[in-house]
C-alpha positions in Angstrom: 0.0 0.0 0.0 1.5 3.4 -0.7 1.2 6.7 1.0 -1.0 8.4 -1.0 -3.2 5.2 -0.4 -3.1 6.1 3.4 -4.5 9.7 3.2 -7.9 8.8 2.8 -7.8 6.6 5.8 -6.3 9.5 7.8 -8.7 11.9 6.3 -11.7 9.9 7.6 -10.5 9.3 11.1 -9.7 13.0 11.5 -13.6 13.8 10.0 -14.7 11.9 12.6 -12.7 13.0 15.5 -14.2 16.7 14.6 -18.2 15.0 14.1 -17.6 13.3 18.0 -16.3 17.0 19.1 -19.1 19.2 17.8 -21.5 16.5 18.7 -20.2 17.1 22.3 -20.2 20.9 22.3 -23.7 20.7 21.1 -24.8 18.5 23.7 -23.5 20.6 26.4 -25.6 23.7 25.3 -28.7 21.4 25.4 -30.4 23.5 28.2 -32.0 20.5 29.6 -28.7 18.9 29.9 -27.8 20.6 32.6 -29.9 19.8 34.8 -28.7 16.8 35.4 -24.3 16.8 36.5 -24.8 13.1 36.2 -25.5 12.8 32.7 -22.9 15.0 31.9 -20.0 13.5 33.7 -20.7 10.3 32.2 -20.7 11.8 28.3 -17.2 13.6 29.0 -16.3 9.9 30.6 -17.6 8.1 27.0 -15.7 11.1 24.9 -12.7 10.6 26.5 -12.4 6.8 25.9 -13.4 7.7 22.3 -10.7 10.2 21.8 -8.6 7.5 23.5 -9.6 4.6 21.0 -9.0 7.0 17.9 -5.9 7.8 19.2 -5.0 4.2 19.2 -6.0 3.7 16.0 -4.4 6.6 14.8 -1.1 5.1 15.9 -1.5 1.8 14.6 -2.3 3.3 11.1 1.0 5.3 11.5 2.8 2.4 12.2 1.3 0.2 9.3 2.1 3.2 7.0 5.9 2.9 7.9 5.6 -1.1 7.6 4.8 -0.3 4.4 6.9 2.1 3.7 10.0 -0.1 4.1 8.6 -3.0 2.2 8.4 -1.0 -1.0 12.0 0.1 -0.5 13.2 -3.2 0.2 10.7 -4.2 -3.3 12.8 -1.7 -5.0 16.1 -3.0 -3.9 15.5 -6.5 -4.7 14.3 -5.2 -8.4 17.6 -3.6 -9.0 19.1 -6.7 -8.0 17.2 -8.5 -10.2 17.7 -5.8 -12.9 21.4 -5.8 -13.0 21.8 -10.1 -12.6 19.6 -9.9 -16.0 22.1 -7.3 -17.5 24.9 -9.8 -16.3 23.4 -12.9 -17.7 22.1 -11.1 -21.0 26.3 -9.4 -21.7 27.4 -13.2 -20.8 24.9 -14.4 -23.5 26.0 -11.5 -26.2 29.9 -12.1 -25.3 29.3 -16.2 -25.6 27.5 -15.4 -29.2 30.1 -12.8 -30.5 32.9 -15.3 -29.9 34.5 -17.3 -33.4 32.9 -19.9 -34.9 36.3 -21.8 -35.1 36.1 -22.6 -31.2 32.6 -25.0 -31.4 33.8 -27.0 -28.4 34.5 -23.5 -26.4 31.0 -24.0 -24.7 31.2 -27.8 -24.2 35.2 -26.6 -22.6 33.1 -24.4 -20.1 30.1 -26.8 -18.9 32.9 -29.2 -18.3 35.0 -26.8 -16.3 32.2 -25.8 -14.5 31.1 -29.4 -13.4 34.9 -29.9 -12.4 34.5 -27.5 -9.9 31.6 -28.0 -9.0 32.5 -31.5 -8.1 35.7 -30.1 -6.6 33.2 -27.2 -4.3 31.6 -30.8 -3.2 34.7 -32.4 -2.7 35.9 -30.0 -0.5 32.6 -29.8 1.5 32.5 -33.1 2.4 36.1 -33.2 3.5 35.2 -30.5 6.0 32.2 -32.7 6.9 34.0 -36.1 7.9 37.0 -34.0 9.3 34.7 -32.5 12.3 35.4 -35.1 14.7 34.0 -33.7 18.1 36.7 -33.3 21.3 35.8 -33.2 25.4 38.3 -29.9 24.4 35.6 -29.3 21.4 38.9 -28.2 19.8 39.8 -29.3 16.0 40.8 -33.1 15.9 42.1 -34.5 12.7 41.8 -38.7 12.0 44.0 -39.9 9.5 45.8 -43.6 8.7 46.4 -45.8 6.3 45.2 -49.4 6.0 48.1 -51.4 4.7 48.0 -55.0 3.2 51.3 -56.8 2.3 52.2 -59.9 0.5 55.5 -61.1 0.9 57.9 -64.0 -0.4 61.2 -64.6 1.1 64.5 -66.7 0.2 67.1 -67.2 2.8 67.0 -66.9 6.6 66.2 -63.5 7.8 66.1 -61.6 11.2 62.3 -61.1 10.3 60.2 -62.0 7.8 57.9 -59.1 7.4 60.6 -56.3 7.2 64.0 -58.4 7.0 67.0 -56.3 8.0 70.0 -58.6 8.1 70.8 -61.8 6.9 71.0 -65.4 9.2 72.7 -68.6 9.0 70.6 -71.2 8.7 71.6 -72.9 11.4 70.2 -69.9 13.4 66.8 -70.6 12.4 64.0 -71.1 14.9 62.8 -73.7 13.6 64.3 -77.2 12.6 64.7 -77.6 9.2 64.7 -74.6 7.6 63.7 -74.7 3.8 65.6 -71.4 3.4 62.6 -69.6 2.5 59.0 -68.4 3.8 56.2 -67.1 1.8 53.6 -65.0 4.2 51.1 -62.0 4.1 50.6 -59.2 6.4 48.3 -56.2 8.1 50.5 -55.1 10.7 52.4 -52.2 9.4 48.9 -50.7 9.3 49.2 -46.6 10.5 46.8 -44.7 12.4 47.3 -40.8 13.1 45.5 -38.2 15.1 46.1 -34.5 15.5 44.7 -32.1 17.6 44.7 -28.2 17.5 44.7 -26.5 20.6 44.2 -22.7 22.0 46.8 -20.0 21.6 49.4 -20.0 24.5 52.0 -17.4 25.0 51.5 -16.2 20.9 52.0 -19.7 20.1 49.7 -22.1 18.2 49.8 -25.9 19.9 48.7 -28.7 18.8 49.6 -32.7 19.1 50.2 -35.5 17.2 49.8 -39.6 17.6 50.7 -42.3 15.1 50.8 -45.7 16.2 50.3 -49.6 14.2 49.9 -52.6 14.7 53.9 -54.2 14.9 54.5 -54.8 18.3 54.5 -58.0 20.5 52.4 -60.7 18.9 49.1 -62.2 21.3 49.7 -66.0 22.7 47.1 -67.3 20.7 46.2 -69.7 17.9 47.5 -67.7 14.5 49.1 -65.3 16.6 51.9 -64.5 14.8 49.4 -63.0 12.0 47.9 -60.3 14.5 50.5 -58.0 16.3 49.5 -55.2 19.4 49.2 -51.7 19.0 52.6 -49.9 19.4 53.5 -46.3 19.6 55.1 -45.0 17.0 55.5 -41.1 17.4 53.4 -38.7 19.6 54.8 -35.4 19.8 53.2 -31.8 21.1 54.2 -28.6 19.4 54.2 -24.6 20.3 54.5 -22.9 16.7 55.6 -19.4 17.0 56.1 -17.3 13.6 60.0 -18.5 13.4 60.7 -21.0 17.1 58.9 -23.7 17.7 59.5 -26.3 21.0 58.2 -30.1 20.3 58.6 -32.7 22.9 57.6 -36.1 23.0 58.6 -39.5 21.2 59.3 -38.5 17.6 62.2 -39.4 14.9 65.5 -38.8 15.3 65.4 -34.8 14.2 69.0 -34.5 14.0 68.7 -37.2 10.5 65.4 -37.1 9.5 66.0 -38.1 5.4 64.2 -41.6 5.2 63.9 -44.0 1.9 60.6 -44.3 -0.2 58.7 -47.9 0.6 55.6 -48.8 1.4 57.0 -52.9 2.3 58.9 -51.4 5.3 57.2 -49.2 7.7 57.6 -51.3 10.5 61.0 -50.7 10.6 62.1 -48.0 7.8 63.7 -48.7 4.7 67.7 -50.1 5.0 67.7 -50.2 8.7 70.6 -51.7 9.6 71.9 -51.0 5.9 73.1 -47.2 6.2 70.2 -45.6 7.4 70.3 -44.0 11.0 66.8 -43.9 12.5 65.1 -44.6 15.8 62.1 -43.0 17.9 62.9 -41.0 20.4 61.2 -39.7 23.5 62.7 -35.7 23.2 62.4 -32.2 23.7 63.7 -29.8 20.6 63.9 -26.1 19.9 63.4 -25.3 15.9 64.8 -21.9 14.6 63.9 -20.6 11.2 66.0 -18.4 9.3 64.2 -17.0 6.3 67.2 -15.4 4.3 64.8 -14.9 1.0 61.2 -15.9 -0.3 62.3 -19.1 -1.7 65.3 -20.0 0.5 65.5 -21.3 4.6 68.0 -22.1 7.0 66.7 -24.1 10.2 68.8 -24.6 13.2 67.9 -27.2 15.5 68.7 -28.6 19.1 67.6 -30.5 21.9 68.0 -33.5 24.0 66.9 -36.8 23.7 66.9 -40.2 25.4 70.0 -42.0 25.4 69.2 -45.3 24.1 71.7 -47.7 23.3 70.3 -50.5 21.3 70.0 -52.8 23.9 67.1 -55.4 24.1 65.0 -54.6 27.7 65.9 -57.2 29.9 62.5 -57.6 31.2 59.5 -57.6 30.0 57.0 -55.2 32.6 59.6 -53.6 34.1 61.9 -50.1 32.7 65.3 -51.1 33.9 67.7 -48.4 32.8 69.8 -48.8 29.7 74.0 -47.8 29.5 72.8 -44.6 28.1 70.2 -43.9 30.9 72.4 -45.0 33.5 74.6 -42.3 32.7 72.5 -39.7 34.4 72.8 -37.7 31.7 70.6 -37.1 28.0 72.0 -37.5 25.2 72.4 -34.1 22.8 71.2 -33.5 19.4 71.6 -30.9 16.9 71.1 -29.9 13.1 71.6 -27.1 10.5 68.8 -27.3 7.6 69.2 -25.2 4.1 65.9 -25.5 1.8 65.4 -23.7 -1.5 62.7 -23.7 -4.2 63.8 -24.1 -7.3 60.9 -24.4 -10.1 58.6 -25.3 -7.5 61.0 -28.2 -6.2 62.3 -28.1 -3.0 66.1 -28.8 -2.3 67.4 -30.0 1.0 70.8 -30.1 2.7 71.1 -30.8 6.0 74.2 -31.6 8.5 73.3 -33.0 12.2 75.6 -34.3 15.4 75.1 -36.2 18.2 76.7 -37.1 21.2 75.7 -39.2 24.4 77.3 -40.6 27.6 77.0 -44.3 28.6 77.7 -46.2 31.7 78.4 -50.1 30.9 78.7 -50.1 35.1 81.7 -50.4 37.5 82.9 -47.3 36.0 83.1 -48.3 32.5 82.2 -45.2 30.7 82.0 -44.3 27.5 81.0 -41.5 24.6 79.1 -42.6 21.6 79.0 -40.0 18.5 77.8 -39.3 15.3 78.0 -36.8 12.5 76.2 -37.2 9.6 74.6 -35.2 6.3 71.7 -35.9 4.3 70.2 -34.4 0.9 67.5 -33.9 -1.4 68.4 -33.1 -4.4 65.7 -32.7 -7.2 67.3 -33.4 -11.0 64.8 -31.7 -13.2 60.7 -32.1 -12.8 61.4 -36.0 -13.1 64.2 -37.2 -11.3 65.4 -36.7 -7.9 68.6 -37.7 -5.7 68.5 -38.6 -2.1 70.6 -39.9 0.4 72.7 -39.7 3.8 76.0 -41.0 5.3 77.1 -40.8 8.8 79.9 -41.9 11.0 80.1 -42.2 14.4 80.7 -44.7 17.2 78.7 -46.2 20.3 75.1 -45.4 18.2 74.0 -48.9 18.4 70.8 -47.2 19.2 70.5 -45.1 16.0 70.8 -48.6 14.1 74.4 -48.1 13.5 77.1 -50.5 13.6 73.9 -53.5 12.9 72.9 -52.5 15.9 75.5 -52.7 18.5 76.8 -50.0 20.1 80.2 -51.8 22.0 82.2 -55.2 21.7 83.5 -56.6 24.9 85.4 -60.2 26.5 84.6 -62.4 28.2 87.6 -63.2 31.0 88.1 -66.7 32.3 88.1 -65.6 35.9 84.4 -64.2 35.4 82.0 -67.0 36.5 80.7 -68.7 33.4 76.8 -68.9 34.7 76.8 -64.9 34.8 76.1 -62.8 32.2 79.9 -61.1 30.7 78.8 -57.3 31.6 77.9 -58.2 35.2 81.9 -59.2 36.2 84.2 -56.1 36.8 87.0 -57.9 35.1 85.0 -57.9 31.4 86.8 -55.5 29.2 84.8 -52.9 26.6 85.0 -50.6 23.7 83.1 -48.3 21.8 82.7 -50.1 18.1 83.0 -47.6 15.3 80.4 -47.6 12.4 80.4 -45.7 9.5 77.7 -45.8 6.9 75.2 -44.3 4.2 72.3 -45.0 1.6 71.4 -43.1 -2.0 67.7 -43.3 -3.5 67.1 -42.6 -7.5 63.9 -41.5 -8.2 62.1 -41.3 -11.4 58.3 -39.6 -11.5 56.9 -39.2 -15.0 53.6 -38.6 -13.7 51.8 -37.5 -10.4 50.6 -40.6 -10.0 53.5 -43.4 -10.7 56.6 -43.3 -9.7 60.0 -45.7 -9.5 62.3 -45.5 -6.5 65.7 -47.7 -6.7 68.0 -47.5 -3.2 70.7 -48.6 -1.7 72.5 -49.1 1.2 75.5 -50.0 3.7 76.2 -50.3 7.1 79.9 -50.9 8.2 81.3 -51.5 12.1 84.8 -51.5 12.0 86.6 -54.9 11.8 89.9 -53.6 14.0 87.3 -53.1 17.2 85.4 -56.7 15.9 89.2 -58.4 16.0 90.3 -56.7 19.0 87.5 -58.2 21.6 87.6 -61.7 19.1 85.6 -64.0 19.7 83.4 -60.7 20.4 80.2 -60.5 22.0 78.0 -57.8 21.7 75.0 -57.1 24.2 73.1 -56.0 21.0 70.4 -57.4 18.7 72.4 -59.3 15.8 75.9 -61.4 16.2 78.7 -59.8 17.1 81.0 -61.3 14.2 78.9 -59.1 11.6 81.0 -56.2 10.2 78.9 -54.9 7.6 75.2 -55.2 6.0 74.3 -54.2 2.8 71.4 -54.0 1.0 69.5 -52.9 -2.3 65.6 -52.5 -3.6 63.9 -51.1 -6.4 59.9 -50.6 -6.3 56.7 -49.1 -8.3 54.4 -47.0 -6.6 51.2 -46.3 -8.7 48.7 -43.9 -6.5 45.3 -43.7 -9.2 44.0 -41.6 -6.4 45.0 -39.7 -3.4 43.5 -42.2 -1.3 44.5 -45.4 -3.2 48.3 -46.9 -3.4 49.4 -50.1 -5.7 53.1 -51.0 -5.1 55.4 -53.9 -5.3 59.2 -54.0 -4.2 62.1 -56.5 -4.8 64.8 -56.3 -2.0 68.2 -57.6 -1.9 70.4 -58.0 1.0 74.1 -59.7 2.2 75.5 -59.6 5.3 79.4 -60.3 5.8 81.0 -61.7 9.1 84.5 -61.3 10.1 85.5 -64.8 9.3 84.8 -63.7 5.4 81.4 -65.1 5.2 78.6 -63.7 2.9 74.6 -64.5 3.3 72.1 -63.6 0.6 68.9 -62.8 0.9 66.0 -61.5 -1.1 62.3 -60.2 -0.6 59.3 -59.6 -3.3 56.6 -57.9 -1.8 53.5 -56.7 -3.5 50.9 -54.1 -1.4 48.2 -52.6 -1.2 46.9 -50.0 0.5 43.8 -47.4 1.0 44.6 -44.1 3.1 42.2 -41.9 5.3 
């Protein structure tokens, strides 16, 4: 309803305000009116609850009359809304009609692009669907995994048939007569991850991280040795600040963080025991970024860390201290990181040390070392170089010298029924390692790839000789001096979520009496991430 609309209504209501009024006055002169105060009080009673009620309706016309009033501007606004998406769509339609008639797939090109981003808008809402995952913090919590099957043939005696790292003599075998072989299929290196984001403390953003699988101890059941307990991988918690951030937890050793690409060892990474220094860690690290230019970084690192030696726990529910523990002491970790961009690629050098102080007991102390330097080099949009070598002694615990960390004796005039390291007399040294691994990689599309590796691992036979028959409180034989090994492997990923690969591994381990084992692994996968 517009205004002019309104003005008869308002016309009429103030026509017969002035009718009620005269009426009124008119009434009042009546002469035989007066006579009675009565009558008259009550008829200025009644006009006053008339005035009142016009009043009231006065009011609410007003009101309606500004209702109105705002409805036709918003009517307006909505039209020249209208008005100019018309314009829009009708200069689209001249501009799609004006274009040559050599393009006749130009509109087909657009429908197409528009559906692809349509389905990507879709895409992207249903990620940030499944992603809420509700908190007792009701902060941000991220799920994420991957589901990892693996199907593995073996020759030779190995330390472990899932993820083999040295080679065994067959009279080592756990079982009697051993065909040299095994053929066996696996779930266990199965990954799952969760991060959470927490609140803002001291201008720094936290937030924590959790991956753990399925490779520890196996259950004493029936098919047991099929199923495997969850173990903790890495859980670390973080405070970013724009350049510093402090992470403490368990976590990978930060100080040589370059690891192969394979997707048949994640159990234990890739060449373990053949040249590549790795463990987790419980620590506590301070990263420093240096930003010298847009596309270039330095990083300087350092922290402590626990200092494990590579033994095996001598019990299973309770934490005795290690050598390195039992030092009173952590041991000391640092790194120097450059990264630059170049055509979109990133290039990494890096440089770490390490140092820690073990206590073998009765005094018997000693320092275990390592320096080492890794790299990623990318070779053009296709190819990439990347590798690490170390050398160090006493890092048994970093998977170093196969494992050990120190060759000792064994005197006659320690009691035979004890173990060596438990008589004063035994006699120990830090055994030197020295070591490395190199990966090729070949990427002609985003989706398939071709890594080839390898890898060796070296104690030194002068230390091996020196303590002979050498005994080693470690993992492996003491009369190994060096591991070697070598894989190449396909890795086809159709979709971001989907992974095809299959790997054929190599390795030889050589003892100090000149002996060479051979060993070799095909393993296909499959595997789904989430």
């Amino acid at each position: 309803m517009r205004l002019k609309d309104l003005m008869p209504i308002q016309f009429s209501a103030g026509a017969c305000l002035f009718v009620c009024l005269a009426s009124a006055v008119s009434w009042a002169q009546n002469p035989a009116a007066t006579s009675s105060d009565t009558s008259l009080s009550d008829a200025v009673k009644q006009l006053q609850s008339q005035i009142q009620q016009l009043q009231v309706a006065v009011q609410e016309i007003k009101q309606e009359s500004e209702r109105y009033r705002a409805e036709t501007l918003e009517l307006k606004r909505e039209l020249e809304s209208t008005r100019q998406g018309l314009d829009t769509v009708h200069q689209t339609a001249t501009a799609a009609q004006q274009e040559p008639a050599t393009e006749p797939g130009n509109i087909d090109n657009r429908v197409s692009k528009l559906e692809e981003e349509q389905q990507l808008l879709d895409s992207r809402v249903t990620e940030q669907y499944q992603t809420k995952i509700e908190s007792a913090s009701k902060y941000r919590v991220r799920l994420s995994g991957l589901l990892l099957f693996n199907l593995f043939s073996n020759t030779g005696n190995v330390d472990h048939m899932e993820v083999p790292g040295v080679v065994l003599p067959s009279t080592l075998s756990l079982t009697s007569g051993n065909t040299g072989g095994s053929f066996a299929a696996s779930f266990r290196q199965s990954q799952l991850g969760l991060e959470v984001y927490g609140p803002t403390f001291a201008g720094a953003k936290t937030r924590g991280d959790f991956v753990a699988d399925f490779f520890g101890e196996f259950p004493e059941t029936v098919n047991g040795s099929a199923a495997g307990s969850l173990r903790l991988r890495t859980g670390t918690i973080h405070f970013d600040w724009e350049r510093t951030s402090i992470v403490g937890g368990m976590d990978s050793i930060f100080f040589s963080p370059t690891y192969p690409t394979s997707f048949a060892a994640l159990g234990n990474p890739a060449l373990s025991y053949s040249g590549n220094l790795w463990s987790w860690m419980p620590q506590l690290r301070v990263e420093h970024r240096l930003t010298s230019s847009e596309n270039s970084a330095l990083t300087l690192s350092g922290g402590i860390l626990d200092p494990l030696t590579g033994e095996t726990p001598p019990n299973e529910w309770l934490r005795i201290p290690g050598a390195g523990e039992s030092s009173r002491q952590p041991a000391y970790g640092t790194r120097l990181e450059w990264n630059h961009k170049i055509a979109g690629q990133l290039l990494t050098l890096g440089v770490g040390g390490y140092y820690s102080r073990q206590n073998w007991g009765f005094n018997r102390n000693v320092d275990g070392w390592a320096v080492n330097t890794d790299w990623n080099l990318p070779l053009g949009p296709l190819f990439g170089l990347s590798g690490k070598f170390y050398s160090g002694r006493a890092i048994g615990g970093l998977g170093a010298g196969v494992g050990r960390s120190i060759v000792f004796n064994s005197p006659s005039t320690c009691p035979a029924s004890s173990p060596p390291l438990s008589c004063p007399q035994t006699a120990i040294s830090a055994l030197r390692s020295t070591g490395g691994w190199a990966q090729f990689k070949f990427k002609p599309t985003t989706t398939f790839e071709i890594n080839t590796a390898a890898g060796q691992d070296g104690a030194d036979a002068a230390d091996i000789r020196a303590f002979s028959p050498g005994l080693t409180p470690g993992y492996f034989a003491a009369n190994i001096t060096r591991n070697r090994s070598e894989f190449v492997n396909f890795i086809y990923r159709p979709r971001s979520n989907l992974l095809f690969s299959t790997e054929f591994r190599t390795l030889r381990t050589f003892t100090i009496e000149g002996n060479s084992l051979r060993a070799n692994q095909l393993n296909l996968i499959m595997g789904v991430f989430f």
